[in-house]
C-alpha positions as CSV (number, residue, x, y, z in Angstrom):
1,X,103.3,86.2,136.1
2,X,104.1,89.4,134.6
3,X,101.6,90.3,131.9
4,X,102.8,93.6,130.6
5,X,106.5,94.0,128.9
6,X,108.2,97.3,127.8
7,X,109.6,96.3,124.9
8,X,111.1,92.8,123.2
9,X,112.8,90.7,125.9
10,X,113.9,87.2,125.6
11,X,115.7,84.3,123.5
12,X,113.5,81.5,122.4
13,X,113.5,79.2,123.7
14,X,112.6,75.5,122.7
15,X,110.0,75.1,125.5
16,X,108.4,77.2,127.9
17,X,107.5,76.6,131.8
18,X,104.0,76.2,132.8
19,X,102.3,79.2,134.3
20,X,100.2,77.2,136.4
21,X,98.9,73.7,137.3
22,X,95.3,72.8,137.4
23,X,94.6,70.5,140.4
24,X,91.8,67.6,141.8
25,X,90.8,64.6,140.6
26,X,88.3,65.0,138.1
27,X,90.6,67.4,136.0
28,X,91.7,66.0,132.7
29,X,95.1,64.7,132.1
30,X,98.0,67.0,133.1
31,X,98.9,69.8,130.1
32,X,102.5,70.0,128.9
33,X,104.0,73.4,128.5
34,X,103.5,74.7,124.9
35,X,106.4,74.4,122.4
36,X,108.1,77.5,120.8
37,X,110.1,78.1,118.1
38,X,111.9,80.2,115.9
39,X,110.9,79.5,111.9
40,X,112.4,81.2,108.6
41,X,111.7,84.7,108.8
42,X,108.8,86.7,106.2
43,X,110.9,88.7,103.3
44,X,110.3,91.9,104.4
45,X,109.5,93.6,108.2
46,X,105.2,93.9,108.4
47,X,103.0,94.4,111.4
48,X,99.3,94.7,111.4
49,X,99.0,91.6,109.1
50,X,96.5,88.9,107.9
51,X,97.5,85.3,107.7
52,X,95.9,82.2,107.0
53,X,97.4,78.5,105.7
54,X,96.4,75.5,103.8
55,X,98.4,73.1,104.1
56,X,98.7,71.8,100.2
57,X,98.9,75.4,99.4
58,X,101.2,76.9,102.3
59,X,101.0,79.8,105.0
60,X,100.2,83.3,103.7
61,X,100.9,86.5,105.4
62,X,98.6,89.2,103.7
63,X,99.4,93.4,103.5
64,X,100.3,95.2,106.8
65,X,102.3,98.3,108.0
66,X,106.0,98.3,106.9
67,X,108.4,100.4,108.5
68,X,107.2,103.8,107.4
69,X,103.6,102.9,108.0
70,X,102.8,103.0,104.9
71,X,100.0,100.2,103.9
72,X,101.2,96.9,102.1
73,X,99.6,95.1,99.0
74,X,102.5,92.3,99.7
75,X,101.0,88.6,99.6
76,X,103.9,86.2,101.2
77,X,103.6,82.6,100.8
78,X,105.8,79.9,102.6
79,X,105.8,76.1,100.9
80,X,107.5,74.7,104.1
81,X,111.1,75.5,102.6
82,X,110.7,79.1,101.4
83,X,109.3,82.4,101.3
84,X,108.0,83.6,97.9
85,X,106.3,86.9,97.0
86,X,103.0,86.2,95.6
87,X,100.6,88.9,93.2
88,X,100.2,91.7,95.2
89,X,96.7,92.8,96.1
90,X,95.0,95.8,94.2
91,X,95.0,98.0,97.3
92,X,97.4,98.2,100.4
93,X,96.1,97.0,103.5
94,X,96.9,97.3,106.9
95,X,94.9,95.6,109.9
96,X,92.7,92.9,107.4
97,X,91.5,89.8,108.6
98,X,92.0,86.7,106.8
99,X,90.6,83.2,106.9
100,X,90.9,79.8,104.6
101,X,87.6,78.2,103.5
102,X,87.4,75.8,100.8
103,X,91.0,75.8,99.5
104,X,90.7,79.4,99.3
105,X,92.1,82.2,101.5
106,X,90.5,85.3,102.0
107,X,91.7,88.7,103.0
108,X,88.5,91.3,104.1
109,X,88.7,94.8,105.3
110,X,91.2,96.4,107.0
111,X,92.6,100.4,106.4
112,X,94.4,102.0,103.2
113,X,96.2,105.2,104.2
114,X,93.4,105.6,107.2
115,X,90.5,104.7,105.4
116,X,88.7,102.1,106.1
117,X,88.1,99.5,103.5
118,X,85.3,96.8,102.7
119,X,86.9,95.0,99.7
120,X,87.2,91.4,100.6
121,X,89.7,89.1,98.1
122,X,90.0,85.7,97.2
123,X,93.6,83.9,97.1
124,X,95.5,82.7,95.4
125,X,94.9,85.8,92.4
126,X,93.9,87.7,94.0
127,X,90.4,88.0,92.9
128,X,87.1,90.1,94.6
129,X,84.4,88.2,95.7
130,X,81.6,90.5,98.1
131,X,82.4,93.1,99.9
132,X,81.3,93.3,103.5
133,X,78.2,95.2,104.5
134,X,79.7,97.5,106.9
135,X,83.7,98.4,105.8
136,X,86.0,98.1,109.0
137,X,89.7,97.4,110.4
138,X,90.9,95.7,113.0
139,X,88.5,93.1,112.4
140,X,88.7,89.2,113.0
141,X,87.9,87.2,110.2
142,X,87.1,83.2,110.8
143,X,86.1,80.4,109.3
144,X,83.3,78.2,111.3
145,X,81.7,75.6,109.1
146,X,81.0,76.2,105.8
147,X,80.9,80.1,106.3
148,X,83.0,82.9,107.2
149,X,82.2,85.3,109.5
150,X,83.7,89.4,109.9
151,X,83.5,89.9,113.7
152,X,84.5,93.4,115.4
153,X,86.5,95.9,114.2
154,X,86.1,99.9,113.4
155,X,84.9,101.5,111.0
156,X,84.6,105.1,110.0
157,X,82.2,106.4,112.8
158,X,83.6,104.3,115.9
159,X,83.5,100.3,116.4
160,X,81.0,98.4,113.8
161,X,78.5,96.6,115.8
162,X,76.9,93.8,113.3
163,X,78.9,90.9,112.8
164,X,78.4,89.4,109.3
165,X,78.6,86.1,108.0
166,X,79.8,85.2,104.4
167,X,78.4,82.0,101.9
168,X,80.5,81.3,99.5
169,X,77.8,80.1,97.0
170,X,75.9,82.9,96.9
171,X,78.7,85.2,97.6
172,X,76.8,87.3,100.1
173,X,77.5,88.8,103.1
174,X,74.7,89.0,105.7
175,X,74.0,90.8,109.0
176,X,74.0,89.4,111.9
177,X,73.1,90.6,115.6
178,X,75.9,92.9,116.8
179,X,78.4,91.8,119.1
180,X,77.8,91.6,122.8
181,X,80.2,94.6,123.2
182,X,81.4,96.3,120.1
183,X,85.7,96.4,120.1
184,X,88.7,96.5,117.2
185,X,91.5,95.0,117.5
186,X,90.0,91.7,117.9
187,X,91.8,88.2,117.9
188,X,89.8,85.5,116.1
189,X,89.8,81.9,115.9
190,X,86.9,79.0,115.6
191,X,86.0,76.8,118.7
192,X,83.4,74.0,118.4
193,X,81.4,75.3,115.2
194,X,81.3,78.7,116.9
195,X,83.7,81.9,115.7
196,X,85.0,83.6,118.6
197,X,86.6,86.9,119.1
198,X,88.9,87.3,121.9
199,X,90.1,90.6,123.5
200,X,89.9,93.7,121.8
201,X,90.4,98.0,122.2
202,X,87.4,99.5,124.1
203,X,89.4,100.0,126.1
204,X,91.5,97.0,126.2
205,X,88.9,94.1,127.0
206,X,89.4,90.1,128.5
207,X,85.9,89.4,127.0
208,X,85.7,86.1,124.7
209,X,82.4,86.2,122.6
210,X,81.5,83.1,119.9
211,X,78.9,83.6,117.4
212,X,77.0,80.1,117.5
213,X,75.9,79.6,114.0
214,X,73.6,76.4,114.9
215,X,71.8,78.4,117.8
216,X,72.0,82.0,115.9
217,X,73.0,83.4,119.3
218,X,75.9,84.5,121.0
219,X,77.5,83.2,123.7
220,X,80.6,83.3,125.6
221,X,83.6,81.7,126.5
222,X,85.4,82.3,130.2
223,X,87.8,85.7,130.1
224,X,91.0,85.9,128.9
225,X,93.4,86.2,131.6
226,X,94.9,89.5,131.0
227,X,93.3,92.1,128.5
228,X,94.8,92.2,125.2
229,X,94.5,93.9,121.9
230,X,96.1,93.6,118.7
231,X,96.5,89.9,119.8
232,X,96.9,86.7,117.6
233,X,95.1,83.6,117.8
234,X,93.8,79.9,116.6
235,X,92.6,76.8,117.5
236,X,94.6,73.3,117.0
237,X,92.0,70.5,117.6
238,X,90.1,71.9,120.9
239,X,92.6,73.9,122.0
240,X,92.3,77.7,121.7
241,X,95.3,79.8,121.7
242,X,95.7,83.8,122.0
243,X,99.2,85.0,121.8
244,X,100.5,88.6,122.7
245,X,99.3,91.8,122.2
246,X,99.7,95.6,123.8
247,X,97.9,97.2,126.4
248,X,94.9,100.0,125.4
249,X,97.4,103.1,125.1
250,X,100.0,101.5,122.7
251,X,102.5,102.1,125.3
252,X,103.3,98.2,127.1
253,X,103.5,94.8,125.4
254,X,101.8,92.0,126.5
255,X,103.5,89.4,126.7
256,X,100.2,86.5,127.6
257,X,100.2,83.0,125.9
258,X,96.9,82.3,126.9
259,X,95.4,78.8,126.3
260,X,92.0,77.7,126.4
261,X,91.1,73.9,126.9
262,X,88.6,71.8,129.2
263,X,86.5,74.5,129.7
264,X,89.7,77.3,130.8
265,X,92.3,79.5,130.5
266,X,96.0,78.8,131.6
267,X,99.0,81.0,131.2
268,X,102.3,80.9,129.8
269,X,104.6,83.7,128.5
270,X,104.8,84.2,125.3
271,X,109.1,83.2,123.9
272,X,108.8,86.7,121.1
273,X,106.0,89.0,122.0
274,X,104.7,90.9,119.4
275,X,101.6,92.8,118.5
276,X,99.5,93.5,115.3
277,X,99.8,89.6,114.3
278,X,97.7,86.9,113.3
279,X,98.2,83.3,114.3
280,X,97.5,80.5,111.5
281,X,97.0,76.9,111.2
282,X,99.8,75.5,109.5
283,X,101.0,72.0,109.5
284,X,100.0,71.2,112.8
285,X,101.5,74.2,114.4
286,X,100.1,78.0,115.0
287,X,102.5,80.4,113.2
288,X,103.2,84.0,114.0
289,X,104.7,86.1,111.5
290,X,106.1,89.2,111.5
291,X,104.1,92.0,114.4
292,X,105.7,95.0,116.3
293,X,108.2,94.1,118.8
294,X,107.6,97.4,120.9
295,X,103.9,98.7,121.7
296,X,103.4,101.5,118.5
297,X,105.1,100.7,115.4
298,X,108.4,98.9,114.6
299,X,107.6,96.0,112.4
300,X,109.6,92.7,112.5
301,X,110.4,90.0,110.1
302,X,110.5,87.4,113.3
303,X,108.3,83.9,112.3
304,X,107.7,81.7,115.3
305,X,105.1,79.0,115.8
306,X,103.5,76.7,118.5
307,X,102.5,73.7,119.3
């Protein structure tokens, strides 16, 4: 299968063909092809976004670059019928993570005009809770218990080491052992109590590492199949998903649908690949909104999800 794509390429379609078949008898029962589709597009073009969802509260797609890479303070909310603009945040942000916790979605880090930012919000408001020990971009942000955890990213001097893990009652961030291999550009998402960060720019990497909060260690999950970076991803029940993505030099998309369950990776090809998304929980489905549909910049309003 052809990993690497030059630009935008293909119609939606409703389903996609499977990549591969997993074999022998003790495998689990046979995987379907993930579904695809096309969903009401954000307001206005972004890439480099943050998104998270709750369902009684709706999907929210958080800052970004717009067209003339400037950074956004744009908060978009979807209710399942319509796109609304929400409060913008104090500051424009452009590669933030953002995870939801509690009823409560949060936005941390990220860049304004180039520099890098620790400020960490609180929607809806927005409001500022903590900011994170160690400002960065680029960063994953997930939500693994009853904490959230900042994995990855770079900061001012080069890629920040320390992960950091965030309790709401105390609102306090606090270090935690640095990541097996330092990267930006990560794709997050929560797998078994553990918050994992797939792929990343060091150069581009296939690595998978979890932060296990119960064991205070990390640990890793199988590679990805291809390298990615600037990827999105999620989890829907024990499935893990990372979508898209462009190769180390900004120059190729990646078109990878990679999906993770009993224990490994298979492949399918991603219906809309894009880069600098983030893919969210929403109603049973993982939703991608908005990205670059050519490696660099050229922001789209395009809303898909999976399932």
């Amino acid at each position: 299968m052809r990993l690497l794509r030059a630009g935008l390429g293909i119609a939606l379609p409703a389903l996609v063909a499977l990549a591969a078949c997993a074999s022998g008898s003790t495998a689990p029962e046979p995987s379907t092809a993930v579904e695809q589709r096309t969903e009401p597009s954000l307001p206005e073009a972004r890439q480099e976004v943050a998104s998270a969802a709750i369902d009684e509260l709706g999907l929210w797609v958080i800052g970004g670059l717009d067209g003339a890479r400037r950074s956004s303070a744009t908060v978009f909310r979807f209710d399942g019928n319509a796109w609304t603009r929400e409060p913008d945040l104090p500051v424009g942000l452009d590669h933030p993570g953002a995870a939801a916790l509690d009823g409560v979605v949060y936005v941390a880090g990220g860049f304004t005009g180039g520099a890098v930012s620790g400020r960490v919000f609180a929607l809806p408001g927005p409001r500022e809770v903590a900011q994170l020990n160690h400002a960065r971009g680029g960063l994953a942000l997930v939500a693994a218990g009853a904490k959230l955890y900042a994995l990855g990213g770079s900061g001012g001097g080069g890629d920040v080491a320390p992960a950091e893990e965030y309790d709401v009652a105390s609102d306090r961030w606090t270090e935690l052992p640095p990541m097996p291999t330092p990267r930006n550009h990560v794709a997050g998402f929560s797998h078994r109590g553990m918050a994992c960060a797939a792929g990343g720019r060091r150069p581009n990497s296939a690595e998978v590492d979890c932060w296990d909060p119960a064991r205070r260690r990390w640990t890793s999950l199988p590679a990805l199949p291809a390298p990615t970076s600037g990827a999105g991803a999620g989890a829907l029940g024990d499935r893990a998903f990372v979508a898209g993505g462009e190769d180390s030099a900004s120059q190729a998309m990646i078109d990878q649908l990679a999906v993770f369950e009993a224990g490994a990776w298979r492949v399918e090809r991603m219906a809309a690949p894009r880069h600098g998304i983030a893919l969210a929980a929403y109603r049973g489905r993982l939703w991608a909104c908005g990205g670059g549909e050519v490696a660099g910049l050229k922001p789209v309003a395009t809303c898909t999800s999976i399932r």
